[in-house]
N, C-alpha and C positions, 0 to 999 in steps of 0.2 A: 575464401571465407569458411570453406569445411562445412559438411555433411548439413548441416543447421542452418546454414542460409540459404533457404530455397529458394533461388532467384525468381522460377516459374510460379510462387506460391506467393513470397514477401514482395513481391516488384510486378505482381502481374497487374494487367492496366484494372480501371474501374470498372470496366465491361465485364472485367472476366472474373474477378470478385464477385458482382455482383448476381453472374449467371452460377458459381458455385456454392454462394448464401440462398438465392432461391433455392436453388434442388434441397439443400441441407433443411434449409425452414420447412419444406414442404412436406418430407418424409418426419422430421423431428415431432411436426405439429400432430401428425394421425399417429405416431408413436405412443406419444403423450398421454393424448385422446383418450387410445386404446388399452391403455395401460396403467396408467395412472390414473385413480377414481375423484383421489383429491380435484385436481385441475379437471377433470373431466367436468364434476360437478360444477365449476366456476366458469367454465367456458359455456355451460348450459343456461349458469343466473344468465347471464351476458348474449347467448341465443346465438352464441359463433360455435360452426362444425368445422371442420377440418376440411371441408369443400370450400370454407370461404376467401383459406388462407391458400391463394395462390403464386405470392411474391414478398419480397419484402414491403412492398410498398402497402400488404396486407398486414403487419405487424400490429399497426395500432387497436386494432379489431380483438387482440386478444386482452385478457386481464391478467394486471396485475400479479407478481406474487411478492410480502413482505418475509420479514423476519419473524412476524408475528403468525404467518402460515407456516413457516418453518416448526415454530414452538407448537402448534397445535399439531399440525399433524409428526410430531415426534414418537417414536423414533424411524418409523417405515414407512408413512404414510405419502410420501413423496416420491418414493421409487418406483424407476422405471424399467428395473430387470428381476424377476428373482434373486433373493439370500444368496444361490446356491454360486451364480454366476456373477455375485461379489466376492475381490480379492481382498479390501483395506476398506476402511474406515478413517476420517480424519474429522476432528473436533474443534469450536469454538471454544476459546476460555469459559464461555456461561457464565460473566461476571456481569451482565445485564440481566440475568433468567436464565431460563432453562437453555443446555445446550443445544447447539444445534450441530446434528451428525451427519456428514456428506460419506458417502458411500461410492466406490471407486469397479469400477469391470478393469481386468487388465487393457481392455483395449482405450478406459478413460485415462487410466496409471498411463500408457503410452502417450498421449496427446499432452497431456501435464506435464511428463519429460522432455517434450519436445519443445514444446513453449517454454521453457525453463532453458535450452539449450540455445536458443536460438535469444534471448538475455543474455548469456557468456559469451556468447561469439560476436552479438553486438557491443560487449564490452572490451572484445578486443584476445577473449580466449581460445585458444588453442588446443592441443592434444600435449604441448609441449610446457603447459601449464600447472600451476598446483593450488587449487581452491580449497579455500579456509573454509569452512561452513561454520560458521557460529550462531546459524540462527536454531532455537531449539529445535529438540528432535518428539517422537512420540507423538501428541494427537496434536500436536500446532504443526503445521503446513511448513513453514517457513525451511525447515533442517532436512525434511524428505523431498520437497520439491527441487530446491537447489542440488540437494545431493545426486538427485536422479539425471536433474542434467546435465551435472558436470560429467558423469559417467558419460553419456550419451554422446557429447565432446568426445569426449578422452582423458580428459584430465588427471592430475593426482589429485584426489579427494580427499581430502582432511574433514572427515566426519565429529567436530570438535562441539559440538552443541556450546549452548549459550554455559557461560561460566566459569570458575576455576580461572582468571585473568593470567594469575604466574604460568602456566601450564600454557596457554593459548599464544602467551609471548614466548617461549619455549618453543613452540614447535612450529612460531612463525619466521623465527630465526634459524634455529637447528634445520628445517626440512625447508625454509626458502620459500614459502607464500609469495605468488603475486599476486592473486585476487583474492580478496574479501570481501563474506555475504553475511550481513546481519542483520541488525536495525540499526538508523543514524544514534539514536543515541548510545548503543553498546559501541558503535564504533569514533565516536568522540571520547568513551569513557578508553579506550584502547589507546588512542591516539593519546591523550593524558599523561596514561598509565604507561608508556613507550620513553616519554620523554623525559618522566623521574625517572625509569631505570635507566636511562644515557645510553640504549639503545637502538635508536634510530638510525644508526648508519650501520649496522645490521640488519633492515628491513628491507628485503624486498619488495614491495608488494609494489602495483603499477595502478591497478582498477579496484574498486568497489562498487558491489550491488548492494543497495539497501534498499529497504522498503519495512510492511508492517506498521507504520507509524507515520503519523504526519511528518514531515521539514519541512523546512525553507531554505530557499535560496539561499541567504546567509549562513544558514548550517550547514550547506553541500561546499561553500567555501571555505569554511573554517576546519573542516574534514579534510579537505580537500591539501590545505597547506598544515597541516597536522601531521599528516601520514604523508604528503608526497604522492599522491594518487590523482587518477580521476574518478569523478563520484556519480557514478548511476542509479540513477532512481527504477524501481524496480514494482508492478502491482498487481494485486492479486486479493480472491479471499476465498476463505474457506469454502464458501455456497456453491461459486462458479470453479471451482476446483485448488485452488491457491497461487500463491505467486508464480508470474509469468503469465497471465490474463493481457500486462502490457509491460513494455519493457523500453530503454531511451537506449538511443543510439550513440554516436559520437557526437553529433549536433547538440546531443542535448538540451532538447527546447519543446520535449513533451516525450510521452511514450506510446509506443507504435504498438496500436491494439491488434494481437492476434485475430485478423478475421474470417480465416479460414475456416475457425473455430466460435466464435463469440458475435453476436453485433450488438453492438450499440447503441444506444438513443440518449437524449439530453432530454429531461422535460422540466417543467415547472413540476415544484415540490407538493401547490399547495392546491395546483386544480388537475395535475397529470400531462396536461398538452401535452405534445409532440413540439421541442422547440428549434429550430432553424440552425446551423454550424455557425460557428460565432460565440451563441448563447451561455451563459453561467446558467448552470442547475442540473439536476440531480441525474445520475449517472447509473442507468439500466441496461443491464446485462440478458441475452436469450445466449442459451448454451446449445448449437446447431447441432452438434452432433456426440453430445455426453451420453451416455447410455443408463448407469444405473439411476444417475440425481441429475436430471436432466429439466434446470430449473427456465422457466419462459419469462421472458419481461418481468428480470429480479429484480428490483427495487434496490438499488447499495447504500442510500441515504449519501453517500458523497458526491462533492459540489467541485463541477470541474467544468472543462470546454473543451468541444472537441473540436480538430480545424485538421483539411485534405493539403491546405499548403504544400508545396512538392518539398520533400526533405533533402538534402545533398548524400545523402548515406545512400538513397537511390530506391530504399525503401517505400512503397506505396499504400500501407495499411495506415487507417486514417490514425491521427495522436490524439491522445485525448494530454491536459494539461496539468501541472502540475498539481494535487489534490490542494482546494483553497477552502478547504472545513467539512464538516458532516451536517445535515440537518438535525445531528440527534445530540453531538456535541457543540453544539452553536450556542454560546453562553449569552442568555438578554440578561442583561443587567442594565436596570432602571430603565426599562424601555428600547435600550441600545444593542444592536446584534453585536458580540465580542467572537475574535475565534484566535485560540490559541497561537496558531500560527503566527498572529499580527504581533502580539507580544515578544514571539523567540524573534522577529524580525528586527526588533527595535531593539532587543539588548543584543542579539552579534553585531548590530551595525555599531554601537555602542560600544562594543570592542567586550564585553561579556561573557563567558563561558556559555556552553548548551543545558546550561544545569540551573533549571528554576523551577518556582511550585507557584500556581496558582490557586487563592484560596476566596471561594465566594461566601457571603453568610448574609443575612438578615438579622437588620437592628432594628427595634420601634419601627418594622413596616418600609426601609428604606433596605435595598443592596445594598453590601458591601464589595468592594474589591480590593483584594489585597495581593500582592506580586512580590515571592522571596524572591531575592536575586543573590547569586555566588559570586563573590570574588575573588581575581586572582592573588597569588603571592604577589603577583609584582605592584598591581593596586593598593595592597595593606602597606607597601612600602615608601607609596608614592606620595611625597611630602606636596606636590603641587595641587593636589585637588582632594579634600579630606571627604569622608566618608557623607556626611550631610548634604556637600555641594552635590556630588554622586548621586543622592537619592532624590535628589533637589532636580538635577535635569531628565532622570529617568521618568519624574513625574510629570514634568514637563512634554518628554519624548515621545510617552505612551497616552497622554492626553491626546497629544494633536493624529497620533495615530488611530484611535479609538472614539476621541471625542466625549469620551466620558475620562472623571478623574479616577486613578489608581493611585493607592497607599503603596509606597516603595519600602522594601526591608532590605537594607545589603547585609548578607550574613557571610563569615568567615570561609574560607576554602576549605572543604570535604565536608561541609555541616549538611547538603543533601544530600540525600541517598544516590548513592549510581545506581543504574539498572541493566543489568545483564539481558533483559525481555524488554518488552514493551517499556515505555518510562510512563511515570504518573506523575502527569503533569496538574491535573484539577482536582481539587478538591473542593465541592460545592456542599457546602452544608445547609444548603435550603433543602436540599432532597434527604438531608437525615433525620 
């Protein structure tokens, strides 16, 4: 498996995880303490020292940190090394507020790469490989983190950032790509875009890492027989350092959270608990052993399940599950919790491209919901089932999924916008 699968690290039993997350917590937390005045202070409301935290089973004793501590103490206020012994910086879009800047020691750059390498080599890469990176580059995480592991592999690295599509299928043909790392929706718009130019049996590629972005299941299949690959989900984010936080195996049936590095907890969203493996709810990160941004029970607002099930890849670091919404993008309408995921489910099973817009508004005091949907050429041709009936069962489809009614639009092929980044799926016009 190469340099990256640490058998004694990724496979070692729960005992021995859990005797190397204690020492890591316990040093991490008087780090913190001592150095960071932010959390110091917070750990003072709350009347916990750093004598209190002797194991993980101490964890819940500390507080909290949001994205809203992030913004406030912007842009230093969270760091836990000197300027001087910062190498990098890496940034949030800031298209919620203000950004929020995570700050990197080479010795954090190293752990990042390694969690990013040990993604590629669960996806099946080698030294003998050649990775596409198409995820941007610059202050989004996505194009340096993959980049740095594939080196770390070995790989041929194709540093291709997000964009310029002709170019990307050029040099995934010309130089022999097998693995692609994006987001699902740049690599649906790929996968498209491969098969008007009647390229595809010029492609090599075998595997893709994606992440960045919610999917679903039906998306990773539709990807999947598109391109001819297999489709690995891939997670991570800015705060806790970026992608490769967790990463799927060949089981593919959740992603194996680095715990060497990170632990985990599931709680309820709305009171904190600590809640039981099994459980749906929101998904908190402690960073054991980060040095400059070394953030404690981060709050991610995403809603997943973590489960120790034994995996067949042989891997022992616990999965957390495929992401099933955000607390922050959780759309109520009319009283109903909606989460975009449930919609792209309902139009791939439906046989639908990955290419839709959700659009919320407020009339006279009531929600709306409304769901453009693309179709294919081959649908605008299909004399058996005209365009009404189409909008007629989608409304149908996404009711009984949802339970509340959506207004169906089918609109003609390339009328939405592709996205090279991230895709914008919602647009709520109550928040304008």
């Amino acid at each position: 498996m190469g340099n990256y699968y640490q058998k004694e690290i990724e496979c070692a039993s729960r005992d021995e995880m859990i005797a190397i997350q204690n020492e890591k917590l316990v040093k991490q937390v008087k780090r913190v303490y001592e150095n960071v005045p932010y959390y110091r202070k917070k750990m003072e409301e709350k009347g916990v020292t750093p004598e209190d935290i002797k194991s993980i089973d101490d964890l819940h004793k500390l507080p909290f940190l949001m994205k809203s501590d992030l913004r406030d103490a912007y842009p230093y206020g969270l760091m836990g090394k000197p300027l001087s012994e910062c190498v990098r910086i890496q940034s949030t879009s800031g298209t919620t507020g203000r950004r929020v800047v995570a700050f990197y020691t080479q010795h954090d750059l190293d752990i990042w790469e390694e969690c990013c390498a040990r993604a590629i080599v669960a996806a099946g890469g080698t030294k003998d490989d050649v990775c596409h990176v198409s995820y941007g580059y610059g202050l989004f995480t996505g194009g340096p983190g993959l980049n740095g592991g594939s080196h770390k592999v070995g790989c041929l690295t194709l540093p291709m950032s997000s964009g310029n599509t002709e170019r990307q299928i050029q040099f995934m043909t010309d130089l022999g790509s097998t693995i692609l790392c994006c987001t699902p929706s740049y690599a649906a718009y790929l996968s498209e875009s491969i098969h008007e130019r009647g390229v595809k049996d010029q492609i090599k590629l075998k595997a893709g890492i994606f992440g960045a972005e919610a999917w679903s299941e039906e998306m990773r299949k539709s990807i999947e027989a598109g391109l001819g690959i297999k489709a690995y989900d891939i997670y991570g984010l800015t705060e806790i350092s970026g992608p490769g936080v967790s990463f799927e195996c060949e089981e593919q049936s959740g992603m194996h959270i680095n715990e060497d590095h990170f632990i985990a907890e599931i709680i309820d969203p709305k009171t904190g608990e600590v809640l039981p493996e099994g459980s749906v709810g929101e998904l908190v990160f402690t960073c054991i052993d980060k040095e400059a941004f070394p953030l404690l029970r981060y709050r991610t607002r995403d809603l997943c399940v973590l489960s120790r099930k034994p995996c067949s890849c042989g891997r022992t670091h616990v999965k957390m599950s495929r992401l099933m919404g955000r607390t922050d993008d959780m759309l109520i309408i009319r009283g109903v919790n909606v989460f975009p995921s449930q919609i792209e489910t309902v139009l791939i099973k439906d046989g639908y491209p990955a290419n839709y817009q959700i659009i919320v508004d407020r009339v006279n005091n009531s929600d709306t919901l409304d769901v453009n949907v693309e179709i294919t050429p081959e649908m605008l041709t299909d004399t058996t089932m005209g365009i009404s009936e189409r909008e007629k069962q989608l409304v149908n489809d996404l009711k009984a999924m949802l339970g509340i009614k959506a207004a169906v639009h089918i609109v003609e092929p390339k009328t939405i916008a592709r996205s090279e980044g991230k895709a914008v799926r919602i647009i709520d016009k109550r928040k304008i």
